[in-house]
C-alpha atoms as a printed R data frame, in Angstrom:
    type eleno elety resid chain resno      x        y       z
1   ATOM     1    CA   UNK     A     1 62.179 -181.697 -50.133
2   ATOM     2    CA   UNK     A     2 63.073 -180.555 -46.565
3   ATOM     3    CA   UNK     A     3 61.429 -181.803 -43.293
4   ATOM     4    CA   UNK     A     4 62.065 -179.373 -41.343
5   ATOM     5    CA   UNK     A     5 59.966 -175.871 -42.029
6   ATOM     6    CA   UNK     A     6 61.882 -173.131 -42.497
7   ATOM     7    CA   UNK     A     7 61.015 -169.392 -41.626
8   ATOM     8    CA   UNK     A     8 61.836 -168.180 -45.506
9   ATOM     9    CA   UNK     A     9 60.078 -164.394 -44.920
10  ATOM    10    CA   UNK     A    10 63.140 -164.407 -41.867
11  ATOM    11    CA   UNK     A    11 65.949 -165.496 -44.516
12  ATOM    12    CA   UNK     A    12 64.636 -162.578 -46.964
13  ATOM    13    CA   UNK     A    13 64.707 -159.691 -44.175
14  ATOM    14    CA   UNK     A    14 68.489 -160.844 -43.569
15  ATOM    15    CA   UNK     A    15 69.088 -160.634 -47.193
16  ATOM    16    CA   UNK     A    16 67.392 -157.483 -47.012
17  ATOM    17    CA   UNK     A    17 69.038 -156.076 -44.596
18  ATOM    18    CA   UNK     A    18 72.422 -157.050 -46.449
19  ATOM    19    CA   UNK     A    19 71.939 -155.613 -49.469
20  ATOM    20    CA   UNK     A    20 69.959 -152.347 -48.371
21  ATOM    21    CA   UNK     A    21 72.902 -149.756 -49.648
22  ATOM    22    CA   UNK     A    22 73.185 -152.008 -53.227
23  ATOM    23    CA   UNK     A    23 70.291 -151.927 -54.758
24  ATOM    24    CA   UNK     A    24 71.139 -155.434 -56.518
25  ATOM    25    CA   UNK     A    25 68.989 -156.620 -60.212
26  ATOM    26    CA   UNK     A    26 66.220 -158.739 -59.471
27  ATOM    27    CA   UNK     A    27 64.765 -160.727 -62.136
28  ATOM    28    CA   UNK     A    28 61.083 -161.649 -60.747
29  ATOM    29    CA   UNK     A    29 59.174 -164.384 -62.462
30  ATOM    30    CA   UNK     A    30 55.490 -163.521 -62.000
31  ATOM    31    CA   UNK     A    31 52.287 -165.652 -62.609
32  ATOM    32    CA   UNK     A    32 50.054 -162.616 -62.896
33  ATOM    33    CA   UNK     A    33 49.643 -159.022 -61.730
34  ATOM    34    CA   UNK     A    34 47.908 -159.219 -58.758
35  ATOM    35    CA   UNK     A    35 50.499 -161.419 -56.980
36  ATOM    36    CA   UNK     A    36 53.057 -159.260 -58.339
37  ATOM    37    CA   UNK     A    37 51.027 -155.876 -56.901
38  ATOM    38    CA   UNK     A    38 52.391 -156.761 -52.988
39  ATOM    39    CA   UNK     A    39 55.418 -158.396 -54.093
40  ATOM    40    CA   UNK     A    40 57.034 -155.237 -55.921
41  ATOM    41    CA   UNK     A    41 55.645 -152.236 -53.318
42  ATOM    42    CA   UNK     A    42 57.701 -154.503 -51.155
43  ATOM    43    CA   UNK     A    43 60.691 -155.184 -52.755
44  ATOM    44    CA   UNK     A    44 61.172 -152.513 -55.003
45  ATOM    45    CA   UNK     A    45 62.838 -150.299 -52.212
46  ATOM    46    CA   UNK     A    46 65.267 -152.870 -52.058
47  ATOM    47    CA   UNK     A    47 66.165 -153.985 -55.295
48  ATOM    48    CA   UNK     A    48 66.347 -152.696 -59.578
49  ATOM    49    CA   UNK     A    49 63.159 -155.491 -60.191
50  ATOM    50    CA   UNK     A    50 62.312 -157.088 -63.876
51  ATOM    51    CA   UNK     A    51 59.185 -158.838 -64.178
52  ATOM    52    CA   UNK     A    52 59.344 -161.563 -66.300
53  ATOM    53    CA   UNK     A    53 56.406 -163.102 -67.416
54  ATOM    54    CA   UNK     A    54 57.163 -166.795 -68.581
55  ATOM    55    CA   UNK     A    55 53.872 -168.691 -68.126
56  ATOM    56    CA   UNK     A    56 53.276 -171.256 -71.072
57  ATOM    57    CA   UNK     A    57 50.613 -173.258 -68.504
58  ATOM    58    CA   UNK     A    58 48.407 -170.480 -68.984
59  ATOM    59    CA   UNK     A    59 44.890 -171.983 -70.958
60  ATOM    60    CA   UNK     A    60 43.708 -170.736 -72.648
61  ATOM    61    CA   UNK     A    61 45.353 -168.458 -74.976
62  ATOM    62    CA   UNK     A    62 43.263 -165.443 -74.830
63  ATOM    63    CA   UNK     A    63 43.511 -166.048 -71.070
64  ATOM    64    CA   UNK     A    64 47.240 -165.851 -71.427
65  ATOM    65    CA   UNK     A    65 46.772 -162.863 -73.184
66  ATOM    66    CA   UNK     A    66 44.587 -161.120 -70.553
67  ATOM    67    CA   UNK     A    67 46.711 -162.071 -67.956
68  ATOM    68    CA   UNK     A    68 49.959 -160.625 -69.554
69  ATOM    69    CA   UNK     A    69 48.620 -157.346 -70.326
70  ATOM    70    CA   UNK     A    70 47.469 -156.774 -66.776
71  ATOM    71    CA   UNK     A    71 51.239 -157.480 -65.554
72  ATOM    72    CA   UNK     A    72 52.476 -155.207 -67.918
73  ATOM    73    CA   UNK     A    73 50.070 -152.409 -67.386
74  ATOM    74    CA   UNK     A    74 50.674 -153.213 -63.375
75  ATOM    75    CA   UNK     A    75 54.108 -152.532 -64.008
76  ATOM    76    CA   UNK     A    76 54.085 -148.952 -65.397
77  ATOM    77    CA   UNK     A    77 51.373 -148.081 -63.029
78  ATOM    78    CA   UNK     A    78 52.292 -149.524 -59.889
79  ATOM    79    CA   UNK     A    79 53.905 -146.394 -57.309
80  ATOM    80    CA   UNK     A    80 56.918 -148.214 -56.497
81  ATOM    81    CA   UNK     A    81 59.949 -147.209 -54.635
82  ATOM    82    CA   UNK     A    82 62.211 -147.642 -58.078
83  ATOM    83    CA   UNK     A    83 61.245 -148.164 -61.627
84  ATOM    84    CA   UNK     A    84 60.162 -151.563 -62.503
85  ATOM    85    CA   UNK     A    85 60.995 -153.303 -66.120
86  ATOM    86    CA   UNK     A    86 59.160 -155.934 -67.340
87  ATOM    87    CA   UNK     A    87 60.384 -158.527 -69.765
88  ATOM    88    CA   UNK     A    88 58.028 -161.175 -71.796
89  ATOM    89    CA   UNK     A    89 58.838 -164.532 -72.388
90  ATOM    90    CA   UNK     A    90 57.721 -166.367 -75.881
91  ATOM    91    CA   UNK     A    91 54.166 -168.256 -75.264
92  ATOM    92    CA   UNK     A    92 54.557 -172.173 -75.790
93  ATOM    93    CA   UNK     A    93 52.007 -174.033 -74.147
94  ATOM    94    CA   UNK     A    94 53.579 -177.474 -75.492
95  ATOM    95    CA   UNK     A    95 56.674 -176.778 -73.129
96  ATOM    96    CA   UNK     A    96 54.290 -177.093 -70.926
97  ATOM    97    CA   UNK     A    97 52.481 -180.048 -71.983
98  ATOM    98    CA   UNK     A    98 55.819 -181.590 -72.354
99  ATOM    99    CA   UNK     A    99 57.102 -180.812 -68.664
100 ATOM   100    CA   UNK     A   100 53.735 -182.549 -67.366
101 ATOM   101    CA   UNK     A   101 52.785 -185.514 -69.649
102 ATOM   102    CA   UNK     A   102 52.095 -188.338 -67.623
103 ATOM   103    CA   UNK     A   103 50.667 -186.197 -64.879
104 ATOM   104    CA   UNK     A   104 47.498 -184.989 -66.115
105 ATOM   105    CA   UNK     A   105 45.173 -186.772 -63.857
106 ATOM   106    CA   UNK     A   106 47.112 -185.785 -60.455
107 ATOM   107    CA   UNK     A   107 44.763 -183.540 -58.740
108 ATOM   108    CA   UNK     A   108 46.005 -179.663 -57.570
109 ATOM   109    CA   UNK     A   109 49.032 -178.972 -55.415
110 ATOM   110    CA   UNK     A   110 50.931 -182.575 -56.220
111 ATOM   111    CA   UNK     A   111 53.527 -183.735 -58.661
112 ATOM   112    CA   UNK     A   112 52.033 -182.074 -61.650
113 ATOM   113    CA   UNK     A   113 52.152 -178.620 -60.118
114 ATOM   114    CA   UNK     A   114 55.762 -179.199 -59.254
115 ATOM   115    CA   UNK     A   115 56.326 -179.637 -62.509
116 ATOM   116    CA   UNK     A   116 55.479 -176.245 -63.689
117 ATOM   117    CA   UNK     A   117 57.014 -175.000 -60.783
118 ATOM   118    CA   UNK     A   118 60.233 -176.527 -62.036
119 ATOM   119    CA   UNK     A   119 59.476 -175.379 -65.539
120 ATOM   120    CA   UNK     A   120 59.003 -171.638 -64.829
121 ATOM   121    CA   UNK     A   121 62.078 -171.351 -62.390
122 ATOM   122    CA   UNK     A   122 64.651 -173.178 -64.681
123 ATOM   123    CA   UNK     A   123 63.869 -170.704 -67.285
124 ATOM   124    CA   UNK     A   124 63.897 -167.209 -64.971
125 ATOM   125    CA   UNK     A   125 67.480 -169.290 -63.667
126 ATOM   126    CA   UNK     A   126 68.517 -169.472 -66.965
127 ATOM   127    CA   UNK     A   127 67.712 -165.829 -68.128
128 ATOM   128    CA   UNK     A   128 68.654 -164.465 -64.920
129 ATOM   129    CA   UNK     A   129 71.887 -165.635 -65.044
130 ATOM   130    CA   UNK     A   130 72.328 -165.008 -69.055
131 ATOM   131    CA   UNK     A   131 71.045 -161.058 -68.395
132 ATOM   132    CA   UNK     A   132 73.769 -161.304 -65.177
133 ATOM   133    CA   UNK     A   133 70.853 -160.609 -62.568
134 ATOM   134    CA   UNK     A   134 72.506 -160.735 -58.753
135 ATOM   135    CA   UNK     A   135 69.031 -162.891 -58.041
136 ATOM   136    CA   UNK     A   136 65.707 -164.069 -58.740
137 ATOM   137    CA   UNK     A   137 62.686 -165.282 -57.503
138 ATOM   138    CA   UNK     A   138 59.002 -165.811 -58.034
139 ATOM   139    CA   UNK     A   139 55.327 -164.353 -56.834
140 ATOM   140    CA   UNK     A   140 53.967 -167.958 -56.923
141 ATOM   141    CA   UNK     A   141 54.625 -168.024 -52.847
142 ATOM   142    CA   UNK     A   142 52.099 -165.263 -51.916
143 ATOM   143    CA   UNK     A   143 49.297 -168.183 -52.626
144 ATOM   144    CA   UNK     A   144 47.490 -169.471 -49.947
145 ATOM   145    CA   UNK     A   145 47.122 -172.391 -51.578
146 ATOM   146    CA   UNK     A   146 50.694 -172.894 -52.711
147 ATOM   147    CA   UNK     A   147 53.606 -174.454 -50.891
148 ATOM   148    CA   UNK     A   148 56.474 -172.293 -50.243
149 ATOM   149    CA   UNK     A   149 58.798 -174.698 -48.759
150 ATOM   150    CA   UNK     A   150 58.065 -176.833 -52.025
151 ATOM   151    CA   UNK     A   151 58.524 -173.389 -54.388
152 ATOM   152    CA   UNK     A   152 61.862 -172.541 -52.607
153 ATOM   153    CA   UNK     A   153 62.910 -175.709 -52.742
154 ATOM   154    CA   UNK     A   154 62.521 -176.019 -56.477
155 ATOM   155    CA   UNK     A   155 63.980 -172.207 -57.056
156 ATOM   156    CA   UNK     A   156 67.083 -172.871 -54.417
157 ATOM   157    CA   UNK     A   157 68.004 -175.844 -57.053
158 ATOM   158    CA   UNK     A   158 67.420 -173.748 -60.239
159 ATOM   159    CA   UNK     A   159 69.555 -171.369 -58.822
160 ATOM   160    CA   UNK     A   160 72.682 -173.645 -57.969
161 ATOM   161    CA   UNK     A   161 71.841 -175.499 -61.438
162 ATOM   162    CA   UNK     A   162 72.568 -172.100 -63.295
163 ATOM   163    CA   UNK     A   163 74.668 -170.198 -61.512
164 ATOM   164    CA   UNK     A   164 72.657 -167.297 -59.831
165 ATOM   165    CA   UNK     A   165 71.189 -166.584 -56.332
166 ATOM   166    CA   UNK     A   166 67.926 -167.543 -55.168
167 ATOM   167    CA   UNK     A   167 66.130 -165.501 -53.188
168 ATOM   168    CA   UNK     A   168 63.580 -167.300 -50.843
169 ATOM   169    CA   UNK     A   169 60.544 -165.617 -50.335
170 ATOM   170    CA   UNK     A   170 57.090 -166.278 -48.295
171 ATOM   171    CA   UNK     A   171 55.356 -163.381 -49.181
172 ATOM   172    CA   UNK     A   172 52.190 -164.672 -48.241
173 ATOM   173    CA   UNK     A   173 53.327 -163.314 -44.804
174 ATOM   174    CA   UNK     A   174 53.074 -160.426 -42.724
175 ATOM   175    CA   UNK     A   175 49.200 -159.615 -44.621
176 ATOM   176    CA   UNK     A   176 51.229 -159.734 -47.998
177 ATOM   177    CA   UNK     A   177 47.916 -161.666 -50.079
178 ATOM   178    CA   UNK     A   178 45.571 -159.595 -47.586
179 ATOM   179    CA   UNK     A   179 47.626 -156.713 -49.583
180 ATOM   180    CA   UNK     A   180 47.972 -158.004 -52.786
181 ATOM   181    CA   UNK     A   181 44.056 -157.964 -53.018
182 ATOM   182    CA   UNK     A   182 43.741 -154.471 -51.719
183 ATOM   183    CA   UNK     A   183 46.698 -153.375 -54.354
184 ATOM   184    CA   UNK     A   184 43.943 -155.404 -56.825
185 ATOM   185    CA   UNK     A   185 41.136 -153.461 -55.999
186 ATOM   186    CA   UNK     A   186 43.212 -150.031 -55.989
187 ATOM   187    CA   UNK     A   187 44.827 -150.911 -59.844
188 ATOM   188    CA   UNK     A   188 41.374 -152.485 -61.283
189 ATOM   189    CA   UNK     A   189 43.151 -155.653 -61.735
190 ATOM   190    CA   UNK     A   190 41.789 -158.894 -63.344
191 ATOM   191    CA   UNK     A   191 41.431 -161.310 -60.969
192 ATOM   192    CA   UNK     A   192 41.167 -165.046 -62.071
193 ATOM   193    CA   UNK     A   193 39.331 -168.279 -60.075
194 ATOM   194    CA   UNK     A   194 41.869 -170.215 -61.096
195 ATOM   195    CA   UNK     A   195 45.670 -171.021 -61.597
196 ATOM   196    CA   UNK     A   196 46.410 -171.269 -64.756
197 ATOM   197    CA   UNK     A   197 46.656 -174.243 -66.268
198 ATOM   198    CA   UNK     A   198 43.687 -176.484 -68.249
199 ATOM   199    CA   UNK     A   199 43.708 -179.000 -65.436
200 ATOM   200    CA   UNK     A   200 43.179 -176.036 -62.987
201 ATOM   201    CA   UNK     A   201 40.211 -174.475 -64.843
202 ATOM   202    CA   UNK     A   202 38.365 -177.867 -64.919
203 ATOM   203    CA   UNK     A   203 38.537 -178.874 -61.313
204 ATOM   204    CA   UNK     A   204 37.097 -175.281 -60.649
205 ATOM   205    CA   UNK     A   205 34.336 -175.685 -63.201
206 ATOM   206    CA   UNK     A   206 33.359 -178.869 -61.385
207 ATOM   207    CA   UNK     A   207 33.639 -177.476 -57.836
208 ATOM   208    CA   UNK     A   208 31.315 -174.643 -58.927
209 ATOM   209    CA   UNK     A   209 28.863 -177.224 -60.667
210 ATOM   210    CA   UNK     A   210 29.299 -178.758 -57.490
211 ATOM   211    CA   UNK     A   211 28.044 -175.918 -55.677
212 ATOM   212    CA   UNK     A   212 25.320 -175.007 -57.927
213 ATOM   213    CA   UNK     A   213 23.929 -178.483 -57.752
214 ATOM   214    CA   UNK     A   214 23.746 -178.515 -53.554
């Protein structure tokens, strides 16, 4: 991982700034509509965007179902600058089980986490360069709580590992989650208290047990 912090929001305004007359495909792995809300009124006057939705760490399955017809709904209704597609991935939660066994007690934001960071980006790598996208990238960065050197790390080697350009991303800045929540409230869109995963949804349950108890 890198020592140094890098300015990624600066690296995507160059690459914005590059490709403004192209319009290049975009293939945007998203962990739920309301990050995606900010991300594509942003980008979609820069690039042809696809949504894919490729979340197998989503528990539990009706909750994966809730969350994926948000993002599709989102995606027709969203006023954006060019049409937006949206592609759905197959829903295996024992990919994800696999790409985390051994991990299950680490607590939020380590090694585990990686792991399905690594997960999701190796397969929008893999489809993105299959479906001959010019790049890709992910919403996961416009979490607070989420490490974007970490993400872009992970989604810089994806990309060299397949064959297709990363694009970095911090979209958490200039007000983009202060956004994303007003785009929420705008759309009606399901917001969750919690990531995603099983491991996620318990440590909330106990922090609002927690709270209740004080």
């Amino acid at each position: 991982m890198p020592q140094n912090k890098r300015n990624y929001q600066k690296e995507l305004e160059q690459i914005l700034k590059k490709e403004q007359e192209r319009k290049p495909r975009l293939l945007l792995h998203s962990c739920c509509a309301p990050c995606s809300s900010y991300v594509l009124e942003y980008l979609s006057a820069y690039f042809q965007i696809t949504v894919l939705y490729y979340n197998p760490n989503i528990y539990p399955e009706e909750e994966y179902w809730k969350r994926k017809d948000e993002q599709k709904r989102l995606t027709k209704e969203l006023t954006a600058e060019n049409p937006v597609k949206f592609m759905e991935a197959s829903y295996c939660p024992d990919e994800f089980y696999g790409a985390v066994k051994g991990l299950e007690q680490i607590p939020e934001g380590g090694e585990r986490c990686r792991a399905c960071f690594s997960l999701r980006l190796k397969y929008t790598a893999r489809q993105g360069a299959k479906e001959k996208f010019d790049y890709f990238t992910t919403t996961l960065t416009i979490s607070p709580l989420k490490n974007a050197q970490v993400i872009n790390a992970i989604g810089k080697a994806a990309g060299e590992e397949y064959g297709i350009a990363w694009l970095p991303s911090d979209f958490k800045k200039k007000d983009g989650y202060k956004r994303s929540i007003e785009l929420s409230k705008e759309y009606g869109l399901y917001r969750q208290d919690y990531c995603g995963c099983v491991f996620s949804k318990k440590e909330r349950e106990k922090f609002l047990a927690r709270e209740k108890s004080l």
